[in-house]
C-alpha positions in Angstrom: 110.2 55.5 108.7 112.3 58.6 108.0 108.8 60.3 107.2 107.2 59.0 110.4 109.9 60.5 112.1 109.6 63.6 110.7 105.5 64.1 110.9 106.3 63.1 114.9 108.5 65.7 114.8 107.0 68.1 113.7 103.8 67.6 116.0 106.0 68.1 118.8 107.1 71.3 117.8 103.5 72.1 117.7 102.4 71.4 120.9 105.6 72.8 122.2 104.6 76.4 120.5 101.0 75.7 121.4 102.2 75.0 125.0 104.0 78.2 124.6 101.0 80.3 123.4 99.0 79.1 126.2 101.0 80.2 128.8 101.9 83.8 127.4 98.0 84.3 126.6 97.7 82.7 131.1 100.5 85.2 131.9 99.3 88.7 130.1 95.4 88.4 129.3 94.7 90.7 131.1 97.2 93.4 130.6 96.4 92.6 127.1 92.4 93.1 127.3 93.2 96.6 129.1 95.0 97.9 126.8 92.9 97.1 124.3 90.2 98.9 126.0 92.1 101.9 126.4 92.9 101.9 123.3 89.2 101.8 122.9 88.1 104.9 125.2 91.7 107.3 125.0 91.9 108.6 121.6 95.4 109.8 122.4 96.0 105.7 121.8 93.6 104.8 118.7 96.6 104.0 116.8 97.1 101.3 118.7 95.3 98.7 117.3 97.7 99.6 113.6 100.8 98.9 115.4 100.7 94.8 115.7 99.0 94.9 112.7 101.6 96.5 110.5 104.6 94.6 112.4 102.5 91.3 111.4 102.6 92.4 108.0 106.1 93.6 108.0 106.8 90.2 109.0 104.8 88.4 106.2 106.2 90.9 103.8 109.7 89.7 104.2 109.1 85.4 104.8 110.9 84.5 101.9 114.1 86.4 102.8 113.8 85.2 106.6 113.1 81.9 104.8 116.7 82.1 103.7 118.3 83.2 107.0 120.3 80.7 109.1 118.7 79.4 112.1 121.4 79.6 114.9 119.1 79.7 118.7 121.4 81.2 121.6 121.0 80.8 125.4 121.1 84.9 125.4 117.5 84.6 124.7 116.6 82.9 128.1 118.2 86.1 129.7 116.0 88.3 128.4 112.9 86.3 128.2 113.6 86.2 132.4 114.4 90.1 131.9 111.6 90.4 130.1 109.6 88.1 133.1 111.4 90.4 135.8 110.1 93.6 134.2 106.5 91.9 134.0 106.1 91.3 137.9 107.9 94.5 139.0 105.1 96.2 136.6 102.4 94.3 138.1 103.6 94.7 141.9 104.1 98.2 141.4 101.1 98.8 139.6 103.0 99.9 136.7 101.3 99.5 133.4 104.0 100.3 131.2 106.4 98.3 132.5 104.1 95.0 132.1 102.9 95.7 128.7 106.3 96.7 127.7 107.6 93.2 129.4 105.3 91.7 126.5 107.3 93.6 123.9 110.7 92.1 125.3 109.7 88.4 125.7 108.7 88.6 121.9 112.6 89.4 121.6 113.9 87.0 124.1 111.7 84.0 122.3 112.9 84.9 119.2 116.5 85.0 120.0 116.5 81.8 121.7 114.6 79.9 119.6 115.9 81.6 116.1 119.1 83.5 117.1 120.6 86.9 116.7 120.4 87.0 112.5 116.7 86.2 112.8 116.5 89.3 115.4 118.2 91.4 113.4 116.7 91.2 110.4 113.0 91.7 112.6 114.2 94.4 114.7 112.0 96.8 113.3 108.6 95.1 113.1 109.8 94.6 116.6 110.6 97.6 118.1 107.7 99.2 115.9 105.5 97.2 119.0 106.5 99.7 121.7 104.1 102.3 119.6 101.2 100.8 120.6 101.9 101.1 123.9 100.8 104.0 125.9 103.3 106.2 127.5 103.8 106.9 131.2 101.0 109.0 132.3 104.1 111.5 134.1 106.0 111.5 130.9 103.1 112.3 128.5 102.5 115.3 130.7 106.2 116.5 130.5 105.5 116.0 127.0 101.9 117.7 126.6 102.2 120.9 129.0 105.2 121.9 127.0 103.7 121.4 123.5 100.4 123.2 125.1 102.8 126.6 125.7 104.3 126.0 122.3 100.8 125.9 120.5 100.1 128.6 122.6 102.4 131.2 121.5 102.3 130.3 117.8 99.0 131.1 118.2 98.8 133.8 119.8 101.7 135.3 117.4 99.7 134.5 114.1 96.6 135.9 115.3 98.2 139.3 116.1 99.7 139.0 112.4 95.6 138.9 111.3 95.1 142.1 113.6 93.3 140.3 116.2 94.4 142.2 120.0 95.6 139.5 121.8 97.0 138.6 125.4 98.4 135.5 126.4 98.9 134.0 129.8 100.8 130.5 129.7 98.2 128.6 127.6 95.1 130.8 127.6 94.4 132.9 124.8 92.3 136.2 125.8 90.7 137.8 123.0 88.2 140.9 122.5 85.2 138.5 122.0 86.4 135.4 123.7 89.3 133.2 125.9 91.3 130.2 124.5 92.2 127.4 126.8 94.9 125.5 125.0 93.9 122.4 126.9 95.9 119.3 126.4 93.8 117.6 123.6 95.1 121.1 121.2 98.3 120.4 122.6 99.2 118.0 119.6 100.4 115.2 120.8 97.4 113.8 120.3 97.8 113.7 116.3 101.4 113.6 117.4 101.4 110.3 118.2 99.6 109.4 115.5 101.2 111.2 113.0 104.6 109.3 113.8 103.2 106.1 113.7 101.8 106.7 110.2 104.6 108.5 109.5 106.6 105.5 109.7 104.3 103.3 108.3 104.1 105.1 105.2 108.2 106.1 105.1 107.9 101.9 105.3 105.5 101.8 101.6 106.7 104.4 100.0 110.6 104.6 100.6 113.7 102.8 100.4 116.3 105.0 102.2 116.6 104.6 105.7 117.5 108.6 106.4 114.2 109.8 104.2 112.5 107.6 106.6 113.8 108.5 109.6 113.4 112.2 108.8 109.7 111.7 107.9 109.0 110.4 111.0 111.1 113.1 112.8 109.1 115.7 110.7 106.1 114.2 112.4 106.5 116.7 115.4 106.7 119.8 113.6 103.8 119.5 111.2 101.7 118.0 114.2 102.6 121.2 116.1 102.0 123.6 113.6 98.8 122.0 112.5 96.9 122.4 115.6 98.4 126.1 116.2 96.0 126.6 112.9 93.4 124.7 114.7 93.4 127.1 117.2 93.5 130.4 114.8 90.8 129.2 113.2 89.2 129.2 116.4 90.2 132.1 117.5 89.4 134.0 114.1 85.9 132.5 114.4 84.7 133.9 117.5 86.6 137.1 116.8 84.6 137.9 113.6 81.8 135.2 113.7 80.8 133.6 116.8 82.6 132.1 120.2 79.8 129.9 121.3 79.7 128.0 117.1 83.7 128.9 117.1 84.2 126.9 119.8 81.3 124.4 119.4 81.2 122.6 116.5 83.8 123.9 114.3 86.3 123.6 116.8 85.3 119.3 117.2 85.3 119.5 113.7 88.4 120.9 113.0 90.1 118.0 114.6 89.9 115.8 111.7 90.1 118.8 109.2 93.4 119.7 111.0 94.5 115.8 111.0 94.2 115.9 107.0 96.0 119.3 106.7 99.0 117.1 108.7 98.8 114.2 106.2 99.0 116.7 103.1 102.1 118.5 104.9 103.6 114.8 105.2 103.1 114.3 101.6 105.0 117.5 100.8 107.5 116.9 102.7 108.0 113.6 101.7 107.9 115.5 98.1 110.2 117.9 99.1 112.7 115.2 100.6 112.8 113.5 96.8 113.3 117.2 94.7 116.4 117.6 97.3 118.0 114.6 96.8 117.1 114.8 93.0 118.9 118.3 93.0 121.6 117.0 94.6 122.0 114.5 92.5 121.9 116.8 89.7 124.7 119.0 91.6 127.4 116.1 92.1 126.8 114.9 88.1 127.5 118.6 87.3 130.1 119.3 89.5 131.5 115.7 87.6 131.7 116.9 84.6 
C-alpha cells in the first residue's frame, strides 16, 4: 500500500511539471523561436546557443551535491514568478524584446525558489544568471557600447600604424591613408568577439579554475584582449593596402582575419590565464619567504 502510495505520488508530480512545461512552452514559443533565429542570422549573438547548454551542464555537473541540499519551497518564489510574468507582458505590449526574453530568465528563478527554496537558488545562481548571456542586448545599449569601442579601435589604430611609418589621419572612426581609407564600422568595433570572448571566458575560468577572483578577472580581461585584438585586425589591414593592395587588403584578408584575430584572442586568454597562476605562485613564494 505504502508503495502504491508513493508510485501515485510520484505520477502526480509528473503531470504537475508536465502541466507546468506546457504552459511555459504556450506562454514563450515564440519569443523563444526568435531568438533562436537571431541567434541564427546576427553573429554578434552566435554564442547564444552555448549559454543554456553550459548552464545545463553546470547543473548536471553538481546533482550529487544539490542531491544533498535541503529542500525548503518559499511563497517568495510566487512573487517573482508574477514579477517575472509582469516583466513578460510589459515586454510584449511594449514591443520590447529584452524584457520578455529576459522574463524567461526570472521565472526560471521564481520556479525554483518556490518549488526548491533559497539554498537550492543559491547554490544554482550561477548556471542561472550565466542565462542572461544568451540574451541579446538592447539594441540602444549595444550602440552606447559599440560607437565607443569603434573610436577606441580607432585610435589604437591609427597610433600603431604611425609607429610602422605609415602617414596617417584620423577623423572619429575613419582611417585615411596614402593608398586607402579605413571605416572602423561596428563589426571591427569588437564587441563582436567581445561578447563572445566573455562568454568563453567564463566558461573556460569554470573548467579550468577554482578561485573565484582568477575567474572573475579572466572574464574582465575579456574586454581588453577583445579590444586590442581587432585594433591589429585593422593594422593588418591598413598595412596591406599600404604596401600590398587595398582592394585584396580589404577583400579577403580583411573577412579572413576575423577568425585569425578571434584565435589571436583565445591565445591572449590563455596567457593571461598563465600569467594569473605565475603571480599568485610568486606570491606565494613571497609570503613563505617573508615567513621565514
Amino acid at each position: 500500500m505504502v508503495a502504491t502510495a508513493q508510485s501515485e505520488s510520484t505520477r502526480r508530480d509528473w503531470w504537475q511539471w508536465a502541466v507546468l512545461a506546457a504552459l511555459i512552452v504556450f506562454l514563450y514559443y515564440d519569443i523563444l523561436a526568435r531568438l533562436t533565429q537571431q541567434w541564427i542570422h546576427d553573429p554578434n549573438f552566435s554564442h547564444g546557443f552555448f549559454v543554456p547548454a553550459f548552464s545545463a551542464f553546470v547543473i548536471w555537473n553538481e546533482r550529487k551535491r544539490l542531491a544533498e541540499l535541503e529542500e525548503k519551497p518559499s511563497w517568495w518564489g510566487a512573487v517573482f514568478i508574477a514579477l517575472a510574468l509582469c516583466v513578460l507582458v510589459v515586454g510584449v505590449l511594449g514591443a520590447e524584446l529584452f524584457l520578455s526574453r529576459s522574463s524567461l530568465v526570472l521565472l526560471f528563478g521564481g520556479l525554483l525558489i518556490h518549488f526548491r527554496g533559497w539554498i537550492w537558488f543559491r547554490a544554482l545562481f550561477f548556471p542561472w544568471a550565466f542565462l542572461f548571456l544568451m540574451i541579446p542586448i538592447p539594441a540602444i545599449i549595444f550602440n552606447q557600447i559599440a560607437f565607443p569601442l569603434q573610436l577606441l579601435a580607432s585610435k589604437l589604430a591609427s597610433t600603431s600604424l604611425a609607429l610602422f611609418g605609415v602617414p596617417v589621419l584620423r577623423e572619429g572612426n575613419v582611417i585615411h591613408l596614402p593608398a586607402m581609407s579605413l571605416e572602423v564600422v561596428e563589426a571591427c568595433s569588437g564587441i563582436r568577439s567581445l561578447m563572445s570572448l566573455g562568454t568563453l571566458a567564463i566558461i573556460y575560468g569554470y573548467f579550468l579554475e577554482s578561485g573565484v577572483w582568477r575567474r572573475v578577472l579572466l572574464a574582465l580581461g575579456a574586454i581588453p584582449i577583445a579590444v586590442a585584438a581587432n585594433s591589429l585586425r585593422i593594422v593588418g589591414t591598413g598595412l596591406l593596402g599600404q604596401y600590398w593592395d587595398p582592394d585584396k587588403a580589404q577583400g579577403f584578408f580583411h573577412t579572413f582575419s576575423g577568425w585569425l584575430i578571434f584565435v589571436m584572442s583565445l591565445l591572449l586568454l590563455f596567457g593571461l590565464h598563465g600569467l594569473l597562476r605565475l603571480g599568485e605562485r610568486w606570491l606565494a613564494a613571497r609570503k613563505e619567504r617573508a615567513a621565514r
